[in-house]
VEXKEDO-611425 format. One record per residue: x, y, z of N, C-alpha, C, O in turn; residue number from 0. Coordinates in steps of 0.001 Angstrom, whole numbers. Example, Ala and Ser with C-alpha at 12.3 -4.5 7.8 and 13.67 -1.06 7.14 Angstrom:
+---------+---------+---------+---------+---------+---------+---------+---------+---------+---------+---------+---------+-----+
:     n_x :     n_y :     n_z :    ca_x :    ca_y :    ca_z :     c_x :     c_y :     c_z :     o_x :     o_y :     o_z :   n :
+---------+---------+---------+---------+---------+---------+---------+---------+---------+---------+---------+---------+-----+
:   13190 :   -5690 :    7800 :   12300 :   -4500 :    7800 :   13200 :   -3300 :    7800 :   14236 :   -3319 :    8465 :   0 :
:   12850 :   -2250 :    7080 :   13670 :   -1060 :    7140 :   12900 :      30 :    7870 :   13409 :    1138 :    8039 :   1 :
+---------+---------+---------+---------+---------+---------+---------+---------+---------+---------+---------+---------+-----+
! end
This chain:
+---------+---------+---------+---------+---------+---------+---------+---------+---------+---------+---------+---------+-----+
:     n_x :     n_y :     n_z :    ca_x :    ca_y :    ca_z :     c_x :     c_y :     c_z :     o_x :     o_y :     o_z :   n :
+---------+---------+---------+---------+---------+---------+---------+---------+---------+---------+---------+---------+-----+
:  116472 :   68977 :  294104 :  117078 :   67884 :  294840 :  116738 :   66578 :  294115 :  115601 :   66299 :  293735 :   0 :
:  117908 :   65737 :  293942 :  117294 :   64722 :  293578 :  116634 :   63658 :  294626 :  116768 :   63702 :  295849 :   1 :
:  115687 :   62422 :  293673 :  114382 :   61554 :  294620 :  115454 :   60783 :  295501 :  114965 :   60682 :  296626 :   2 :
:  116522 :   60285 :  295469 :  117764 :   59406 :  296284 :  117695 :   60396 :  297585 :  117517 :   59803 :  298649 :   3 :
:  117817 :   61932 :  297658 :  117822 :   62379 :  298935 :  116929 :   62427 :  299907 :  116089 :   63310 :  299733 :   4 :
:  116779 :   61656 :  301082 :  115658 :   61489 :  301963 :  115698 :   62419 :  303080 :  114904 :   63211 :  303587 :   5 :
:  116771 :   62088 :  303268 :  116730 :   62213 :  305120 :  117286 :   64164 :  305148 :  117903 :   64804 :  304296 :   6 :
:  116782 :   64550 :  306367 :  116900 :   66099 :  305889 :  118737 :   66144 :  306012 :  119411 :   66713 :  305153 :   7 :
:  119228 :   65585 :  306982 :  120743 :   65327 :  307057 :  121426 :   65275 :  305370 :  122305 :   66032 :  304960 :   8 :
:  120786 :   64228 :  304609 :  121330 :   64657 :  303587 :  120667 :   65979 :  302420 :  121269 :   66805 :  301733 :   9 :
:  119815 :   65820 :  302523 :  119545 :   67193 :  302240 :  120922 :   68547 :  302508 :  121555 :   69150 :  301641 :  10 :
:  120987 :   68630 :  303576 :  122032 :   69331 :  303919 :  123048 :   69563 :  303297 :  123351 :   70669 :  302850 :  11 :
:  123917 :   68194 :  303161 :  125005 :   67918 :  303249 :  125067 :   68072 :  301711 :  126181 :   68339 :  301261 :  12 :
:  123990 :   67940 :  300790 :  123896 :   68439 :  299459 :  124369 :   69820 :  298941 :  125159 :   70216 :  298085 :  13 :
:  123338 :   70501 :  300051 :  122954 :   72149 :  299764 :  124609 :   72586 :  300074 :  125321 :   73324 :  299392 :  14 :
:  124945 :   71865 :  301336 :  126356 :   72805 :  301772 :  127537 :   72342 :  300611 :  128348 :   73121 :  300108 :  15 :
:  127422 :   70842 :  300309 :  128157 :   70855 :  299402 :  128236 :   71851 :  297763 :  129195 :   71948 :  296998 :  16 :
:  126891 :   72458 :  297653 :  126619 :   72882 :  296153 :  127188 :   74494 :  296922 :  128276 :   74897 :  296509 :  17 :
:  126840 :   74911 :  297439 :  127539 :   76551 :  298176 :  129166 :   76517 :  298918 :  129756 :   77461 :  299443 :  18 :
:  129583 :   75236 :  298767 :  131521 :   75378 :  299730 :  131956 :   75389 :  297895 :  133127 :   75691 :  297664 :  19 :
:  131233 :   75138 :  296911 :  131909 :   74733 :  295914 :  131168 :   75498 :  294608 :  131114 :   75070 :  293455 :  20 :
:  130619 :   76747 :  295131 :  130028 :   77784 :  294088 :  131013 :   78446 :  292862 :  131958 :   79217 :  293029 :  21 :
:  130566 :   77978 :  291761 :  131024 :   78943 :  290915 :  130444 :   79868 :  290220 :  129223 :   79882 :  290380 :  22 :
:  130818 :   80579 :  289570 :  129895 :   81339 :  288152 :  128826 :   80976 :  287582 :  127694 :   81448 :  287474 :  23 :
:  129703 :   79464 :  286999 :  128654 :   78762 :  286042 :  127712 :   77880 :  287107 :  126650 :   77463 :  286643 :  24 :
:  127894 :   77695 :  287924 :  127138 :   76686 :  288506 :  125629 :   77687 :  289022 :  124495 :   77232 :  289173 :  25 :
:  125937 :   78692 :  289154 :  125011 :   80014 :  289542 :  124001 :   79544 :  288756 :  122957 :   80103 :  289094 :  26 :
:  123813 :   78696 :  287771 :  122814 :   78364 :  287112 :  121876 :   77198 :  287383 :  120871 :   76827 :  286778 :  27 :
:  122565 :   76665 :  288601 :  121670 :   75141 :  289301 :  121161 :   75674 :  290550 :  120971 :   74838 :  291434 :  28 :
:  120880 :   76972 :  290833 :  120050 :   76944 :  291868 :  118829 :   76473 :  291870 :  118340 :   76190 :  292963 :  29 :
:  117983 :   76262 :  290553 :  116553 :   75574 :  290454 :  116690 :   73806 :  291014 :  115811 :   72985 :  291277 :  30 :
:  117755 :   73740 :  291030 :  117856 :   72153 :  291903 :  117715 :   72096 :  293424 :  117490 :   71143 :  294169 :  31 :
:  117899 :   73303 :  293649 :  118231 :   73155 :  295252 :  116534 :   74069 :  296199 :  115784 :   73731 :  297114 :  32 :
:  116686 :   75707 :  294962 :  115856 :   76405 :  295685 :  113998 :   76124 :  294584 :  113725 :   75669 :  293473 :  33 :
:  113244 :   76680 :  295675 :  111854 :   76364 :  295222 :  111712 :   77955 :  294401 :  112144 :   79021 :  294840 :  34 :
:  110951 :   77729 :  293055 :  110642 :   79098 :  292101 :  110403 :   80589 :  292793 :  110740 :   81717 :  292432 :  35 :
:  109587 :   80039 :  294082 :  108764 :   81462 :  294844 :  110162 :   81594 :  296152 :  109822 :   82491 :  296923 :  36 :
:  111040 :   81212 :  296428 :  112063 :   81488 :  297303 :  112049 :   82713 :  297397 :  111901 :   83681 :  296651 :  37 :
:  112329 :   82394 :  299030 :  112924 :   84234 :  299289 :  114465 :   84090 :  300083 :  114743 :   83161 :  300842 :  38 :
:  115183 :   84971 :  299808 :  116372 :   85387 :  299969 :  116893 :   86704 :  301166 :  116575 :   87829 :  300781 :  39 :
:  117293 :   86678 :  301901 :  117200 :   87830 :  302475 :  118945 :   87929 :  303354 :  119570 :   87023 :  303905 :  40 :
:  119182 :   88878 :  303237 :  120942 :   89515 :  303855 :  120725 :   90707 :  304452 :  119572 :   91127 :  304546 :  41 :
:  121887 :   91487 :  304982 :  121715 :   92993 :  305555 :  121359 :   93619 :  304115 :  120521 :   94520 :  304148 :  42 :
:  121811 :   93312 :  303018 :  121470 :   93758 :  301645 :  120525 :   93838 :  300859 :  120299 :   94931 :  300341 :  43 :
:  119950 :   93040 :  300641 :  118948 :   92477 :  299903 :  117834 :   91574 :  300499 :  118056 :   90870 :  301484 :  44 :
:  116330 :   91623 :  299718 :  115358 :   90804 :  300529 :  114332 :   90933 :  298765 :  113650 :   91750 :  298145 :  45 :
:  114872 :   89466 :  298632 :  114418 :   88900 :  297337 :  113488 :   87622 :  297083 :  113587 :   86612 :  297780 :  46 :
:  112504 :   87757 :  295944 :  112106 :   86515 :  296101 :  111958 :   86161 :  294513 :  111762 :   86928 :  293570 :  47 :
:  112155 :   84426 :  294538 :  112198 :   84006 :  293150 :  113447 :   83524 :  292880 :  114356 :   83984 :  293570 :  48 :
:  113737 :   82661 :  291996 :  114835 :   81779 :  291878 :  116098 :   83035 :  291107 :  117302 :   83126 :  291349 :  49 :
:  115280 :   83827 :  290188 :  115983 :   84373 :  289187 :  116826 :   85727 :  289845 :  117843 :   86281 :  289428 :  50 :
:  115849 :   86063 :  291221 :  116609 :   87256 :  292271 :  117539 :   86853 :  292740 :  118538 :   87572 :  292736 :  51 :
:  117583 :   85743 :  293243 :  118836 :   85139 :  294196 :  119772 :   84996 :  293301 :  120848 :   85563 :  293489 :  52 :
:  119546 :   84166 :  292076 :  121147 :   84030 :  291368 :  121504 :   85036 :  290588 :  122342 :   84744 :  289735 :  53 :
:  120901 :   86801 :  290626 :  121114 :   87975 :  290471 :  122196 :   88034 :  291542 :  123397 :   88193 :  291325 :  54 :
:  121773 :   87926 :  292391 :  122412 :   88857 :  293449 :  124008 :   87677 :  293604 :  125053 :   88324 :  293681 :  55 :
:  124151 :   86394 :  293639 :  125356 :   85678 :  293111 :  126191 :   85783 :  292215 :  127388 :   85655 :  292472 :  56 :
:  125775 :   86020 :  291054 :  126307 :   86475 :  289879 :  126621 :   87891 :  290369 :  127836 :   87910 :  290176 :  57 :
:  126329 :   89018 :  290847 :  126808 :   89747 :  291462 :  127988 :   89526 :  292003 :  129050 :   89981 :  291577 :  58 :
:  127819 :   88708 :  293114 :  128990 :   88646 :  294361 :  129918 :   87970 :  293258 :  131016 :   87899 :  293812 :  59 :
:  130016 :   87520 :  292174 :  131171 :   86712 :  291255 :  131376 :   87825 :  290457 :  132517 :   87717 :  290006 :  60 :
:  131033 :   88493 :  290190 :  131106 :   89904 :  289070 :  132510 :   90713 :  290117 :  133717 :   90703 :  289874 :  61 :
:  131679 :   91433 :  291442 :  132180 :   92390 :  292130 :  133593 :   91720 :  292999 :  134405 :   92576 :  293347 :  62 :
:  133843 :   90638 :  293269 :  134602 :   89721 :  294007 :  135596 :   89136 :  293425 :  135371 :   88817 :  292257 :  63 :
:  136587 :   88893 :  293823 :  137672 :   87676 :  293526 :  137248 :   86482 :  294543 :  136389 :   86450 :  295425 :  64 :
:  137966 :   85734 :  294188 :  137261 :   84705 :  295013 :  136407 :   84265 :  295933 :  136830 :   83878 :  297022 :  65 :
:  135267 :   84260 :  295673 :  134798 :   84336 :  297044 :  134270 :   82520 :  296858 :  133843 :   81824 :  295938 :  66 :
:  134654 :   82298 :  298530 :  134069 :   81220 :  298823 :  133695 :   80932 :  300312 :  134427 :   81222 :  301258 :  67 :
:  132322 :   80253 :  300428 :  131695 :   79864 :  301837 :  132307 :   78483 :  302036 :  132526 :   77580 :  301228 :  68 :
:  132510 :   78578 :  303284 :  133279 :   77434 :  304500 :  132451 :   77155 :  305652 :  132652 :   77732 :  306721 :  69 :
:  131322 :   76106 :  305459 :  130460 :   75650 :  306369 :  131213 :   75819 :  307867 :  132434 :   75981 :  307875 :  70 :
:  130671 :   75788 :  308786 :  131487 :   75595 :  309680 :  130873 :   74902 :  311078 :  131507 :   74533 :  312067 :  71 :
:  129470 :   74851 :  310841 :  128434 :   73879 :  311877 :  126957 :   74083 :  311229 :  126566 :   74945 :  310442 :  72 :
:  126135 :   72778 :  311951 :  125017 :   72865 :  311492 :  124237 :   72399 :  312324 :  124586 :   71544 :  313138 :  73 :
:  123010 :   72906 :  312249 :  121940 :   72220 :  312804 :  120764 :   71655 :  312376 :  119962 :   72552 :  312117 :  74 :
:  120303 :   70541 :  312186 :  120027 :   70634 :  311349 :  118505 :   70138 :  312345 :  118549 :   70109 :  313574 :  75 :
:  117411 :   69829 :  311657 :  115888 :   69483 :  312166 :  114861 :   68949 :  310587 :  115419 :   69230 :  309526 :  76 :
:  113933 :   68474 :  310512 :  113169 :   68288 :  309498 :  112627 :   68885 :  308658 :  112131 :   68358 :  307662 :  77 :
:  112622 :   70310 :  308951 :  112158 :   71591 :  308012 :  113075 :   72342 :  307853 :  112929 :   72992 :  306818 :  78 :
:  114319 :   72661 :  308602 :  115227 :   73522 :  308701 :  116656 :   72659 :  309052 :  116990 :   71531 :  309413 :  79 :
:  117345 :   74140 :  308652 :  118820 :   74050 :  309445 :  119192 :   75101 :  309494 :  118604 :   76014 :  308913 :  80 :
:  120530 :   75318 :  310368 :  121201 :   76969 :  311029 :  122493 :   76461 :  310592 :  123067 :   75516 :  311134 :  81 :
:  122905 :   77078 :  309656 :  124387 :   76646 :  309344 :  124745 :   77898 :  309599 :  124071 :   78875 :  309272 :  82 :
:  126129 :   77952 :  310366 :  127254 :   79179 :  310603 :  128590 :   78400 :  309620 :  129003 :   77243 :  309555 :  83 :
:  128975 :   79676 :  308946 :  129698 :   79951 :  307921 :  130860 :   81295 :  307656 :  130403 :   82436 :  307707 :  84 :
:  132043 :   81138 :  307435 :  132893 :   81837 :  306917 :  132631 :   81896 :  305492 :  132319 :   80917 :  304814 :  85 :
:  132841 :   83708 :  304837 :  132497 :   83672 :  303208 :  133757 :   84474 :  303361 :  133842 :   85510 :  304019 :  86 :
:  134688 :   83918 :  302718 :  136357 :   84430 :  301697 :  136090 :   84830 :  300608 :  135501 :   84235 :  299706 :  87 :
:  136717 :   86383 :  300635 :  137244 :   86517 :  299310 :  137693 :   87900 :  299236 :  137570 :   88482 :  300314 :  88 :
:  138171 :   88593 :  298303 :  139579 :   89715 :  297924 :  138519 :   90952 :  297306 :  137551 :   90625 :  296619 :  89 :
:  138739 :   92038 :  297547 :  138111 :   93270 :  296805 :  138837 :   93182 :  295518 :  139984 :   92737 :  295455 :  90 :
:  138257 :   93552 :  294620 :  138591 :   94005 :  293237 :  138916 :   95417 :  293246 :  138054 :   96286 :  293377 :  91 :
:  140492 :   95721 :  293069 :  141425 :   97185 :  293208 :  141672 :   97228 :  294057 :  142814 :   96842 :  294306 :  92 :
:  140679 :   97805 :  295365 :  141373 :   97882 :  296667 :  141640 :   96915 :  297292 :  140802 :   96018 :  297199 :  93 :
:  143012 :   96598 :  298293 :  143604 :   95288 :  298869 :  143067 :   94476 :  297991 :  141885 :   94294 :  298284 :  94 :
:  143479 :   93734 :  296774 :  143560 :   92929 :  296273 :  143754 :   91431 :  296705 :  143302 :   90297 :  296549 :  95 :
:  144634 :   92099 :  297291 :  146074 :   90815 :  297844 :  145384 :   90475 :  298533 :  145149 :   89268 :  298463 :  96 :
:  144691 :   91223 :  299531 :  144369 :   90761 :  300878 :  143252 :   89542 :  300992 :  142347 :   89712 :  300174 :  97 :
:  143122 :   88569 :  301659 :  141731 :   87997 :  301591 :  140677 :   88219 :  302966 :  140916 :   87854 :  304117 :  98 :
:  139562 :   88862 :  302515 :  138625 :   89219 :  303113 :  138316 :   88117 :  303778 :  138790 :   86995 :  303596 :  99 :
:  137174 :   88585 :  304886 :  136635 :   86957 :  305658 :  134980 :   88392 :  306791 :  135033 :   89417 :  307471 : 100 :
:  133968 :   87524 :  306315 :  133014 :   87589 :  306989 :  132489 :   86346 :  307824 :  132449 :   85180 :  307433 : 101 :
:  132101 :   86833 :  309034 :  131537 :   85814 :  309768 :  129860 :   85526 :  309766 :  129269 :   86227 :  310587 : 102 :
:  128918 :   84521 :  308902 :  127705 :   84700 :  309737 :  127253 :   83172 :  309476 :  127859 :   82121 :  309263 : 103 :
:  125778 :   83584 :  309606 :  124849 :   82065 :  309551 :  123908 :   82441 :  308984 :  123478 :   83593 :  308912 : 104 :
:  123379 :   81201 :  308390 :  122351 :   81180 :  308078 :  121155 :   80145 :  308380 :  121352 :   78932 :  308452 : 105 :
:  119624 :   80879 :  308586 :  118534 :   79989 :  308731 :  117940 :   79613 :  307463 :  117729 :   80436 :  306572 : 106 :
:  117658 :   78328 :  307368 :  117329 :   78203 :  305494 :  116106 :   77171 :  305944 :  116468 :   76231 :  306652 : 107 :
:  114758 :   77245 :  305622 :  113372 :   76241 :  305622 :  113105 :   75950 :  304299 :  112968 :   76711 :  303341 : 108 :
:  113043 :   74602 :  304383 :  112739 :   73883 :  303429 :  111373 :   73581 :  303034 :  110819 :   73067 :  304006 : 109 :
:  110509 :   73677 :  301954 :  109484 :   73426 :  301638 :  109204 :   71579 :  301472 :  110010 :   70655 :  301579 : 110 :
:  107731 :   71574 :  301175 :  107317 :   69841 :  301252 :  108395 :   69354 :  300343 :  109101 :   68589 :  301000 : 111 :
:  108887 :   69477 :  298958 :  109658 :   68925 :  298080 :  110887 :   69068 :  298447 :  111563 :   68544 :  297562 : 112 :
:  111790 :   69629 :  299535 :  112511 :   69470 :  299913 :  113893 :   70607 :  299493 :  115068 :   70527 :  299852 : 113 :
:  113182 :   71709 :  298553 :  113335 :   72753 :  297887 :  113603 :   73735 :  299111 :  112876 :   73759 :  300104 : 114 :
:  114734 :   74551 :  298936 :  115018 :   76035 :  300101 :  113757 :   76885 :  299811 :  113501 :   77236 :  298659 : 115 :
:  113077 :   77171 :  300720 :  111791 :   78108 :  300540 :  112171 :   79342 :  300917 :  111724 :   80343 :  300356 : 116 :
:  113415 :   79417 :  302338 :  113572 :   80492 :  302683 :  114677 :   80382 :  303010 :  115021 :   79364 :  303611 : 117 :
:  115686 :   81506 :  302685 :  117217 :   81382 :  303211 :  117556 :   82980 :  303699 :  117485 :   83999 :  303010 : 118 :
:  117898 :   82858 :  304945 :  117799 :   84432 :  306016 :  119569 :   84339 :  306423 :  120284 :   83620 :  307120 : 119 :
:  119679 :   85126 :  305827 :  121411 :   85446 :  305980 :  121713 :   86357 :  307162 :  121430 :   87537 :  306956 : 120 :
:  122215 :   86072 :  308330 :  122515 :   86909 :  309328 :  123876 :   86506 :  309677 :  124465 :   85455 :  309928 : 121 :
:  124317 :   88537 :  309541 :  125608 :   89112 :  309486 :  125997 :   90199 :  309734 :  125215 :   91046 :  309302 : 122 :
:  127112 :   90735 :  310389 :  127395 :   92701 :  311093 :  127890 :   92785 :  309651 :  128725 :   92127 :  309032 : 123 :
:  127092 :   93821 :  309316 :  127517 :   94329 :  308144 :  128314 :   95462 :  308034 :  128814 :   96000 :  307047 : 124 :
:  128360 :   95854 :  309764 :  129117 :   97099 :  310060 :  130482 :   96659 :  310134 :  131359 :   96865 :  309296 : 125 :
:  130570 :   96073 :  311149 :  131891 :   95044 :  312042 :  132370 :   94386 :  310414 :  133080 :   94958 :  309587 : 126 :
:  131911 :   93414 :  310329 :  132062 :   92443 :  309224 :  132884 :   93042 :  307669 :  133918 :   92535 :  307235 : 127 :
:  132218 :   94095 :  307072 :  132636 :   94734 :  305904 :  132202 :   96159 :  306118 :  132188 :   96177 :  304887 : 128 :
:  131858 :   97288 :  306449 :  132388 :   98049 :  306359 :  133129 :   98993 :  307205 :  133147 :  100204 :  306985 : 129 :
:  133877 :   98290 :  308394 :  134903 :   98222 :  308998 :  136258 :   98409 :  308209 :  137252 :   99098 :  308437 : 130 :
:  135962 :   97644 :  307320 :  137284 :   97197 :  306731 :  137067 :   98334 :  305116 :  137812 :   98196 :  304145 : 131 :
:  136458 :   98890 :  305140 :  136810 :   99917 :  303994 :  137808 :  101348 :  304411 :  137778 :  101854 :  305533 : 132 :
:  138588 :  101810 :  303380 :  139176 :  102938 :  303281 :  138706 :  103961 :  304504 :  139127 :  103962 :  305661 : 133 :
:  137635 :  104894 :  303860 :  137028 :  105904 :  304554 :  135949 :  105665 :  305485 :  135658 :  106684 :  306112 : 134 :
:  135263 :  104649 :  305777 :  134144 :  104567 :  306363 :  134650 :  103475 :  307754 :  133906 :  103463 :  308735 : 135 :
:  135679 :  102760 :  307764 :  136355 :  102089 :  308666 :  136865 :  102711 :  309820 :  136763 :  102355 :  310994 : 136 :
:  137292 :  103451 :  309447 :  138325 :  104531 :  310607 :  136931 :  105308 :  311657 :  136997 :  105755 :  312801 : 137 :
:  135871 :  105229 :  310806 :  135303 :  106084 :  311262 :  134258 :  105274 :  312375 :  133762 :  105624 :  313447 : 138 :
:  134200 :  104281 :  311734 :  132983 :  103475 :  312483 :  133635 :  102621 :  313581 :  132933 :  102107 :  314453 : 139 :
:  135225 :  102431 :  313545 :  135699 :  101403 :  314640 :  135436 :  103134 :  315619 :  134679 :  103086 :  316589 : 140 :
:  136035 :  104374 :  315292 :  136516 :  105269 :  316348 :  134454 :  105747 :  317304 :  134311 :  106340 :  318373 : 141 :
:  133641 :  105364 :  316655 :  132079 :  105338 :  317161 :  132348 :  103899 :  317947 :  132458 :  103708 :  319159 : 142 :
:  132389 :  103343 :  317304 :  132482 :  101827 :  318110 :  133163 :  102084 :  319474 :  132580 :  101952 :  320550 : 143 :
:  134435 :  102457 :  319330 :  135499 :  102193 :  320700 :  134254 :  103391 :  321608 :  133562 :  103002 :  322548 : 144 :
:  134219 :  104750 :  321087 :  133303 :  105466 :  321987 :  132034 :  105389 :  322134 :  131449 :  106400 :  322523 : 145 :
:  131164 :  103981 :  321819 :  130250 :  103688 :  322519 :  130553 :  102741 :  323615 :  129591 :  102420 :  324312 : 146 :
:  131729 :  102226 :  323902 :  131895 :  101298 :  324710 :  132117 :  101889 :  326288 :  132646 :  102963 :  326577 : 147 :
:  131642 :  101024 :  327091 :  131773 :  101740 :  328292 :  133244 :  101638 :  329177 :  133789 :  100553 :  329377 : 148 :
:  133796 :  102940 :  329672 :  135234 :  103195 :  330332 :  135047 :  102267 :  331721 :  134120 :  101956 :  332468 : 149 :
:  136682 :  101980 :  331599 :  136893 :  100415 :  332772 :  136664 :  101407 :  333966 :  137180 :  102519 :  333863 : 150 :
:  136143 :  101191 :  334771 :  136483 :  101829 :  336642 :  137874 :  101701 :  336550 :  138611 :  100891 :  335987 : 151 :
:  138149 :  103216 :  337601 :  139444 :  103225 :  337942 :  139464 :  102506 :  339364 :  140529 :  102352 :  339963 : 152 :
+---------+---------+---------+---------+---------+---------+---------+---------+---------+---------+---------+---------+-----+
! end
């Protein structure tokens, strides 16, 4: 972060701006934002270190067509914020065309320098993406509908 950012508000408004506007190459300025010992954590992965997290990005740009996060509220406080977020983007081969959309949030604490210390990604990884695959979709909405409980007649 640069010394101009004070207030945790802008802090924020930094971080969300550097993730609505992620690219490839930019995968390489996370040492501006996150602290060396960071930890990272999703239904996927639970990483720590600057060099794990922009593994696992460079990933999502490898395996993905477009993908991009769409802030969508925040909360923000002096050590933290809870941002909820839409992440877009298209499978590579299958539905191409189509554009994907997950719903979640995230809790992210900031260390004394003002560095992400911790960023906790919460998301249905069932509902969310693998719902929406070929073979494993059909199967998990038809568990889904029959765990739900039948209306009174």
């Amino acid at each position: 972060m640069t010394s101009q950012i004070i207030t945790p508000q802008q802090r924020v408004d930094v971080l969300v701006q550097f993730f609505e506007t992620l690219t490839p190459q930019s995968v390489a300025d996370f040492p501006e934002y996150y602290a060396a010992d960071c930890r990272f954590r999703d239904p996927f992965n639970d990483v720590r270190g600057i060099a794990a997290v922009q593994a696992i990005f460079h990933h999502m740009f490898e395996r993905l067509d477009a993908p991009r996060f769409f802030v969508r509220e925040r909360v923000v406080d002096e050590t933290r914020v809870m941002l909820t977020w839409d992440f877009e983007f298209r499978f590579r081969g299958w539905q191409s065309h189509k554009t994907q959309r997950i719903h979640g949030a995230s809790l992210i604490t900031f260390d004394a320098d003002g560095l992400v210390a911790v960023h906790r990604d919460y998301w249905d990884a069932a509902e969310e993406l693998y719902e929406k695959l070929p073979l494993l979709g059909p199967l998990l909405r038809l568990l889904k509908q029959q765990g739900r409980p039948k209306a009174p007649l």
